[in-house]
C-alpha positions as CSV (number, residue, x, y, z in Angstrom):
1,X,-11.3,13.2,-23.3
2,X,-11.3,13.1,-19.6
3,X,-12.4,10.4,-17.9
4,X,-13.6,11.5,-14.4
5,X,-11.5,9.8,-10.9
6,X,-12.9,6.3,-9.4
7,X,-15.3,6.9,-6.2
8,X,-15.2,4.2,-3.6
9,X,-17.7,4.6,-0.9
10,X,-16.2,3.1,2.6
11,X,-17.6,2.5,6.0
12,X,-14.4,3.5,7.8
13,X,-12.5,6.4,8.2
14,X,-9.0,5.1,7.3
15,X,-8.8,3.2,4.0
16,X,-5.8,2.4,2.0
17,X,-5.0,2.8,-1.4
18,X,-2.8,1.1,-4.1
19,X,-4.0,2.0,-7.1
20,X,-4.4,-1.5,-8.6
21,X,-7.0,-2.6,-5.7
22,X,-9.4,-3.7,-8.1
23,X,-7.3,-5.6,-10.7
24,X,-7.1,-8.9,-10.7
25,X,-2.9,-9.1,-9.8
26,X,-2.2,-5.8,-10.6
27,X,-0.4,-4.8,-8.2
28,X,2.7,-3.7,-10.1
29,X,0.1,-1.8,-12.2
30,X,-0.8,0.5,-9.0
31,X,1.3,3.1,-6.9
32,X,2.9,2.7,-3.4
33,X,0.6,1.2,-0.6
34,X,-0.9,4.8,1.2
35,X,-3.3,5.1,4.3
36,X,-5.8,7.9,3.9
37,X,-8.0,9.3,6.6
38,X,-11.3,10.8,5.9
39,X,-12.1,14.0,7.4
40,X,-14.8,15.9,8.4
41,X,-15.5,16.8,4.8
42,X,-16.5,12.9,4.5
43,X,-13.9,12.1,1.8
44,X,-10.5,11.7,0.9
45,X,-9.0,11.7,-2.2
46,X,-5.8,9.8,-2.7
47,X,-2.5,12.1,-3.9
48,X,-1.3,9.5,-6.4
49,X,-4.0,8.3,-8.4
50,X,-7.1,10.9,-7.4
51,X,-9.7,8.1,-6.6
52,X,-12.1,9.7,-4.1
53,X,-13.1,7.6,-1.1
54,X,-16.6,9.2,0.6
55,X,-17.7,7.9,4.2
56,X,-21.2,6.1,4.1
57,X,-23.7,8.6,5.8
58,X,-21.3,11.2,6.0
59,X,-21.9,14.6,4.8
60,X,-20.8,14.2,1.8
61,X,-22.4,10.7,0.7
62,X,-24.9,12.0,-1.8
63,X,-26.4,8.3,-1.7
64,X,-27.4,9.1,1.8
65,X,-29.7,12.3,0.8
């Protein structure tokens, strides 16, 4: 079974990801520190772990519609 990628949705166009961001000390559990910067697709996913970071009000933040 495939579980689908974590979406974070982000008020900035550069956001960094660890992979572990949301575990309580887990941040031997991640991957390397990375910057991402959205584009003007609205997202970004990240290359290590594939969790998808959307802009807020950009085109392609469905919560905006």
């Amino acid at each position: 079974m495939s579980q689908q990628p974590e979406t974070a949705f982000v008020t900035t166009t550069r956001v960094s990801c660890d992979g572990a961001s949301d575990i309580p000390g887990g941040a031997a559990l991640g991957h390397p520190r990375v910057w991402l910067e959205i584009d003007e697709k609205g997202y970004v996913d990240c290359g290590y772990c594939d969790k998808r970071f959307v802009l807020k009000g950009g085109p392609a933040d469905q919560q905006a519609a």
